[in-house]
TORSE-402649 format. One record per residue (C-alpha): x negated, y negated, z negated. Coordinates in nm, 2 decimals. Example, Ala and Ser with C-alpha at 12.3 -4.5 7.8 and 13.67 -1.06 7.14 Angstrom:
BEGIN
+--------+--------+--------+
|     px |     py |     pz |
+--------+--------+--------+
|  -1.23 |   0.45 |  -0.78 |
|  -1.37 |   0.11 |  -0.71 |
+--------+--------+--------+
***
This chain:
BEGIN
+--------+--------+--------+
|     px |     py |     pz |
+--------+--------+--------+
|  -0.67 |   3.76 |   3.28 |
|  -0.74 |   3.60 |   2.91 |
|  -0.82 |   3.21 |   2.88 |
|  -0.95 |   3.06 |   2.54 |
|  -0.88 |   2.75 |   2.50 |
|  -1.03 |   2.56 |   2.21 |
|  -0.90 |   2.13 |   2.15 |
|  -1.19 |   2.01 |   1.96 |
|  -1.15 |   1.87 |   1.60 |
|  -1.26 |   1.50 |   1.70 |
|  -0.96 |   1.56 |   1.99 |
|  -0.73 |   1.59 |   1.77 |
|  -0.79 |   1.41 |   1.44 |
|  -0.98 |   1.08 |   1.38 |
|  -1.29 |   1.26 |   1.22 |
|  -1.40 |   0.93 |   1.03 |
|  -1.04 |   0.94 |   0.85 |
|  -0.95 |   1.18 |   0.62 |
|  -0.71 |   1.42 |   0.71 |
|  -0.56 |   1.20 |   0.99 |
|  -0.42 |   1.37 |   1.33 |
|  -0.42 |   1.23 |   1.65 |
|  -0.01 |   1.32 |   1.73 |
|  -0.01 |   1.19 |   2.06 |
|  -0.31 |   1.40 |   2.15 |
|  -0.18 |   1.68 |   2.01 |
|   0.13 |   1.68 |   2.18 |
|   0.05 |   1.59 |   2.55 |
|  -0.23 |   1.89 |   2.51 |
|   0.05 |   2.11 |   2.38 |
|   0.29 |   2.02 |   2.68 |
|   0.00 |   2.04 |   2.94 |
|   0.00 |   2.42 |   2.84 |
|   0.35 |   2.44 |   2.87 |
|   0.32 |   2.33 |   3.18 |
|   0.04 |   2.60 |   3.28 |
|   0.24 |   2.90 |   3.16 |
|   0.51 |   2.81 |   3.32 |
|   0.33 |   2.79 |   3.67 |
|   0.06 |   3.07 |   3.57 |
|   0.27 |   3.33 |   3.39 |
|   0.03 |   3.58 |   3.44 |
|  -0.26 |   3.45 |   3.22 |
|  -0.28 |   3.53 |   2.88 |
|  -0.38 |   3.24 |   2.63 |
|  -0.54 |   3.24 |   2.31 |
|  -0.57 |   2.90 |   2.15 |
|  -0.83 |   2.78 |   1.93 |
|  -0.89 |   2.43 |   1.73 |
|  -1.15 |   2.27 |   1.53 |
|  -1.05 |   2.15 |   1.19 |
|  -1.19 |   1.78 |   1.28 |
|  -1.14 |   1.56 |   0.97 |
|  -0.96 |   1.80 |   0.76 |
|  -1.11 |   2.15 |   0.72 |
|  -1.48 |   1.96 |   0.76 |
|  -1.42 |   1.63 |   0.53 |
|  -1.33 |   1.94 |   0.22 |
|  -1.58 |   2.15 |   0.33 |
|  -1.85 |   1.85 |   0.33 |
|  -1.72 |   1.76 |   0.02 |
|  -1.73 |   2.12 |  -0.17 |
|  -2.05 |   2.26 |   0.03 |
|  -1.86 |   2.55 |   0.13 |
|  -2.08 |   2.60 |   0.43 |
|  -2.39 |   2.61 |   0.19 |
|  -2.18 |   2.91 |   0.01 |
|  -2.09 |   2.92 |  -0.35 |
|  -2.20 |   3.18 |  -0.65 |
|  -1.96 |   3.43 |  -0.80 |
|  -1.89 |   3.22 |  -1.13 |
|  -1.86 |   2.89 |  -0.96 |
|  -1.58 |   2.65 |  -0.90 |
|  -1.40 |   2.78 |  -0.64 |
|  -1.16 |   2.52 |  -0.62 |
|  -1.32 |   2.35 |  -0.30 |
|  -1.31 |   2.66 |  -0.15 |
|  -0.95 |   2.71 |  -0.20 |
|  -0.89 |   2.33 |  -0.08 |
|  -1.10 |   2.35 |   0.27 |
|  -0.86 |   2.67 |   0.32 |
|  -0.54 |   2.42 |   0.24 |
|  -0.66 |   2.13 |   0.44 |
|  -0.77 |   2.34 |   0.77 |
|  -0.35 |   2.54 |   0.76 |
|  -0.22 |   2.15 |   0.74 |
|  -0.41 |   2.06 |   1.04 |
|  -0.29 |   2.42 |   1.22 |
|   0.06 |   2.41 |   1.11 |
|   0.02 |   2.02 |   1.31 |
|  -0.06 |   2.22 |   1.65 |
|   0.11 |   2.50 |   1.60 |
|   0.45 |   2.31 |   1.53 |
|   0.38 |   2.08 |   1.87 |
|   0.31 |   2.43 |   2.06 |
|   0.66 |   2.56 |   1.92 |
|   0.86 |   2.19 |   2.03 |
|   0.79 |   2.26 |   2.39 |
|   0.86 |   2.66 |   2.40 |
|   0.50 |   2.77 |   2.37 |
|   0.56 |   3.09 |   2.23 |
|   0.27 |   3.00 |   1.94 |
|   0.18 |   3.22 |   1.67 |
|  -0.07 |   3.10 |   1.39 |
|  -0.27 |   3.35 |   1.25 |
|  -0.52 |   3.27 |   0.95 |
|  -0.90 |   3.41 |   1.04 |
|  -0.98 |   3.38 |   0.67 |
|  -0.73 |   3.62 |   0.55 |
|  -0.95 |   3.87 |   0.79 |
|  -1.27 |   3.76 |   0.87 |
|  -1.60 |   3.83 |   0.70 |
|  -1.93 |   3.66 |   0.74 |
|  -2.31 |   3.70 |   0.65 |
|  -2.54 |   3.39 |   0.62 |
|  -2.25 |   3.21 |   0.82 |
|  -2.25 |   3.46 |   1.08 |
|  -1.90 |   3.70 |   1.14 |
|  -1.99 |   3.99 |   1.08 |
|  -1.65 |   4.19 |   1.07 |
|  -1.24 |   4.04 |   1.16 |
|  -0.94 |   4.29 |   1.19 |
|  -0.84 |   4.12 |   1.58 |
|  -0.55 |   4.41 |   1.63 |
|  -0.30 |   4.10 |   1.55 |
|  -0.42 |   3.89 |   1.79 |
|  -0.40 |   4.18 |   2.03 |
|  -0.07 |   4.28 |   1.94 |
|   0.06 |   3.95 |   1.95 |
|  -0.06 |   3.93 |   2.32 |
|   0.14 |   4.20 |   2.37 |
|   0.44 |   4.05 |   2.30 |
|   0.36 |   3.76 |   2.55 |
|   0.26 |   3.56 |   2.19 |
|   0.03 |   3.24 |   2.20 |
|  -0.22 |   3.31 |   1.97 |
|  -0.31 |   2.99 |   1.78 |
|  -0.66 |   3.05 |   1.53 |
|  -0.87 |   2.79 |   1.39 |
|  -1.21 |   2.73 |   1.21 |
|  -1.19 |   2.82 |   0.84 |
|  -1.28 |   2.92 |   0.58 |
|  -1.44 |   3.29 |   0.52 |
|  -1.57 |   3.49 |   0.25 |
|  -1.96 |   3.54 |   0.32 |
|  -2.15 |   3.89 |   0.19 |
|  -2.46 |   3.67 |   0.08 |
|  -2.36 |   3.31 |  -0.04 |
|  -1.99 |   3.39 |  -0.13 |
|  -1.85 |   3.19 |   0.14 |
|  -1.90 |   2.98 |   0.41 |
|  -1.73 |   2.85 |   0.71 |
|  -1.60 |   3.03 |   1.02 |
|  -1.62 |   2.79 |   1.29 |
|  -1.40 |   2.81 |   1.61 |
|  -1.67 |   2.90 |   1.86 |
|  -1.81 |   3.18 |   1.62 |
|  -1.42 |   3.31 |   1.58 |
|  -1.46 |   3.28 |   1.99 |
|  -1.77 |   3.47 |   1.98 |
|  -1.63 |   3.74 |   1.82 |
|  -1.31 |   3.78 |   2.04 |
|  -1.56 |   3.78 |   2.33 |
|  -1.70 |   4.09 |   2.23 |
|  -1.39 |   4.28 |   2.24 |
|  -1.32 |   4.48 |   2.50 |
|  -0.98 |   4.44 |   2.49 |
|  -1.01 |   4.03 |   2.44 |
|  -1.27 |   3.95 |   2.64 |
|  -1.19 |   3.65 |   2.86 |
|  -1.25 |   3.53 |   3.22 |
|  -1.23 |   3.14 |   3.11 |
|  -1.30 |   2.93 |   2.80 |
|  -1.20 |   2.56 |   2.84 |
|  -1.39 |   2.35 |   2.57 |
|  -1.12 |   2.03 |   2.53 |
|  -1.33 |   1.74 |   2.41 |
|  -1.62 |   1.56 |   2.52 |
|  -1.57 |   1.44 |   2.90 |
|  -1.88 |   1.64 |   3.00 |
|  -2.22 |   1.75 |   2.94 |
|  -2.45 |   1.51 |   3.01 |
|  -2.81 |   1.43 |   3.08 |
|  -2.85 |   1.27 |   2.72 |
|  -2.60 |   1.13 |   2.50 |
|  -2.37 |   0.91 |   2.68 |
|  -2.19 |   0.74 |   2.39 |
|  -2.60 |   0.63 |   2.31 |
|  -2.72 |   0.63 |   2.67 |
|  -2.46 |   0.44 |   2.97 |
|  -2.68 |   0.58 |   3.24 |
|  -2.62 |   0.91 |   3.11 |
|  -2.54 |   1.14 |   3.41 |
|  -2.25 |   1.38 |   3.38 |
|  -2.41 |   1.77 |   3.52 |
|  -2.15 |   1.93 |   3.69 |
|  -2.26 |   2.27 |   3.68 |
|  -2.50 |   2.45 |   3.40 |
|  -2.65 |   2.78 |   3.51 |
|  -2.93 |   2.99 |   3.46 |
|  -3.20 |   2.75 |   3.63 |
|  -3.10 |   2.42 |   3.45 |
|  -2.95 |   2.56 |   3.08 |
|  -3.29 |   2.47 |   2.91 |
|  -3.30 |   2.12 |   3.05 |
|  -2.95 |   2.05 |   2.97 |
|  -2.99 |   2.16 |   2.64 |
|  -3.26 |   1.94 |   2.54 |
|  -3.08 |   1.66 |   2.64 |
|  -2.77 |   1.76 |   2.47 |
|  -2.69 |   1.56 |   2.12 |
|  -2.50 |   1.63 |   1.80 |
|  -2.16 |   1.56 |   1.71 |
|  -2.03 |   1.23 |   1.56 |
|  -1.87 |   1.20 |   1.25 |
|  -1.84 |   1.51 |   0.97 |
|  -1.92 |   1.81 |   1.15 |
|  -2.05 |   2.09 |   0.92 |
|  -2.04 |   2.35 |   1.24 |
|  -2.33 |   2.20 |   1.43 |
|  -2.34 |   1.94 |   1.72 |
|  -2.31 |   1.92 |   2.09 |
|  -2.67 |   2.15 |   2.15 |
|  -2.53 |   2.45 |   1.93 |
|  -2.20 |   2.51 |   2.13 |
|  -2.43 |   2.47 |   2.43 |
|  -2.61 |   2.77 |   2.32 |
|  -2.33 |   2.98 |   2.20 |
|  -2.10 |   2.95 |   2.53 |
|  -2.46 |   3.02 |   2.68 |
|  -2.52 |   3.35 |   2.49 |
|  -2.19 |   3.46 |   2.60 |
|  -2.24 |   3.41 |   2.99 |
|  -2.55 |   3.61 |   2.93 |
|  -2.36 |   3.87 |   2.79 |
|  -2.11 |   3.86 |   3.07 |
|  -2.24 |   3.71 |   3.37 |
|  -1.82 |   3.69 |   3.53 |
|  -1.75 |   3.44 |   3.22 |
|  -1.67 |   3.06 |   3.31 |
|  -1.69 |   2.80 |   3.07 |
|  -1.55 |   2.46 |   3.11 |
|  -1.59 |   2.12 |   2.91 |
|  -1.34 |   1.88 |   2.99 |
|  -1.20 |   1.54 |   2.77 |
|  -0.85 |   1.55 |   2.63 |
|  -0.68 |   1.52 |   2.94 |
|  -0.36 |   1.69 |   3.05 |
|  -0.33 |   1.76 |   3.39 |
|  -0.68 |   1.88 |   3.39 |
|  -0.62 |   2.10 |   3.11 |
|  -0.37 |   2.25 |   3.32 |
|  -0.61 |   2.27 |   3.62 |
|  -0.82 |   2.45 |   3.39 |
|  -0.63 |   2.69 |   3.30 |
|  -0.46 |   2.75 |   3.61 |
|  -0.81 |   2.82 |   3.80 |
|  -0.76 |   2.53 |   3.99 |
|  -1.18 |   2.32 |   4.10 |
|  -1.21 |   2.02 |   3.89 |
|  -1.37 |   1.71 |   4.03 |
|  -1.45 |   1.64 |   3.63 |
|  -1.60 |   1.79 |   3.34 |
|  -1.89 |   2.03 |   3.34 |
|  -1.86 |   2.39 |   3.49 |
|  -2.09 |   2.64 |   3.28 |
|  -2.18 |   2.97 |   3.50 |
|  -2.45 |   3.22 |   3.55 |
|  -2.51 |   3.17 |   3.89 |
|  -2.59 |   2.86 |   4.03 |
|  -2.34 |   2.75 |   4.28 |
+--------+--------+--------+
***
C-alpha cells in the first residue's frame, strides 16, 4: 500500500515572508511520520511539499509560470530552481534527524511540461528508491515547458502524474494544511461549516464554495486542488483523499488508516 503525503507550502513557511520556514512545523510533521513507519512498516510513503514562500515568492517574481522565450533572461528561472532545493534540503534534513530514511529527488532534472501541464517524468527513481524501503521526498519546481520554455511543476500535478503509474499508484493521499474543506472560506466566513466527507453527490457544491489560497501562490487556490484530487478519485474510485491541518498525531492517524474525527475525507462513494 502507497501513501502520498504532501505538507502544504503555507504549513511549512510563512508565505508572506520571503524564504522563511516554519522549523517547528517542519519537525513535529517529520517525527509524526517517524512515528507512523515505525508502527505501520508495511506502507510505503512518498512525500511531497509545496515550495510556500520560496519556490513561489521567485517564481512570482521572474513569471516563470507565465514561461519564458528561448533568448530571455533565464536567470529567474535558474533562481526559483535554487530557492525551491533550499526549502527541500529544510525537510529533507528534519526527515533524516529522526531516522526517516528520506531521499530528495529533483522533479526538474526529469520532468517535462506543456502549457503547465506534465507531460512526460522518468519516475523509475522514485520506484527504485521504494525499493529499497527509501522515503521519497519531491517537491514543486521548476520544469522545462515544450510551448512557453518553462513553467512550474506544482506538487499536486507531480502527484498527478505518480497516480497514473501503475506501479505508484496509491491507496491514500493526505493533503497537510488547511484544517478542512469547508462550506465557504472559513478564514472570511466564522460560520463556515467543516464537510466531513466529499463524494460523488456533493463535489460540485463543495467546490463552489471552496476559495483560493492566501498569500503568493502561483499553483492555484483551494478550488483547483479540489478538482485535481477529484479527477483522480474518478479515475480510481478505491482512492482516499484526506485534508487535515498541520497536526501530528493526526498525521499519523492518517497515515496509519486509523477514522479521523477531523479534517475532510474525499471519496467516491458516499458513506
Amino acid at each position: 500500500m502507497t501513501t502520498f503525503i504532501k505538507f502544504g507550502g503555507s504549513v511549512i513557511t510563512d508565505k508572506r515572508i520571503p524564504q522563511t520556514p516554519d522549523l517547528p512545523t517542519i519537525h513535529a510533521l517529520a517525527r509524526a511520520i517517524a512515528t507512523a513507519q515505525q508502527q505501520a512498516p508495511q506502507t510505503r510513503l512518498v512525500v511531497s511539499h509545496g515550495s510556500g514562500s520560496y519556490g513561489h515568492v521567485a517564481a512570482a517574481q521572474y513569471g516563470i509560470h507565465r514561461g519564458l522565450a528561448p533568448d530571455a533572461d533565464w536567470y529567474g528561472f535558474a533562481v526559483t530552481a535554487g530557492a525551491a532545493l533550499r526549502l527541500n534540503r529544510i525537510v529533507v534534513d528534519a526527515l533524516l534527524d529522526v531516522h526517516v530514511p528520506a531521499f530528495s529527488l529533483q522533479p526538474s532534472t526529469t520532468v517535462q511540461t506543456e502549457a503547465g501541464a506534465v507531460v512526460a517524468w522518468d519516475t523509475s527513481h522514485i520506484e527504485r528508491a521504494l525499493t529499497h524501503r527509501l522515503t521519497p521526498v519531491i517537491h514543486g519546481d521548476v520544469a522545462f515547458d515544450r510551448r512557453q520554455g518553462c513553467s512550474i511543476a506544482s506538487t499536486e500535478l507531480l502527484l498527478q502524474w505518480l497516480c497514473a503509474v501503475p506501479t505508484l499508484a496509491p491507496t491514500r493521499i493526505i493533503l497537510v494544511g488547511e484544517s478542512a474543506v469547508y462550506t465557504a472560506d472559513p478564514h472570511a466566513h466564522p460560520d463556515a461549516v467543516r464537510i466531513p466527507v466529499i463524494h460523488r453527490d456533493n463535489i460540485d457544491t463543495v467546490i463552489g464554495g471552496a476559495s483560493g489560497s492566501y498569500g503568493i501562490d502561483v499553483t492555484g487556490g483551494m478550488a483547483s486542488k479540489i478538482r485535481l484530487m477529484w479527477s483522480l478519485i474518478t479515475q480510481n474510485h478505491a482512492l482516499d483523499v484526506i485534508f487535515i491541518r498541520p497536526d501530528p498525531s493526526l498525521l499519523c492517524d492518517a497515515i496509519r488508516g486509523v477514522a479521523l474525527t477531523e479534517g475532510s475525507r474525499m471519496t467516491w462513494e458516499p458513506e
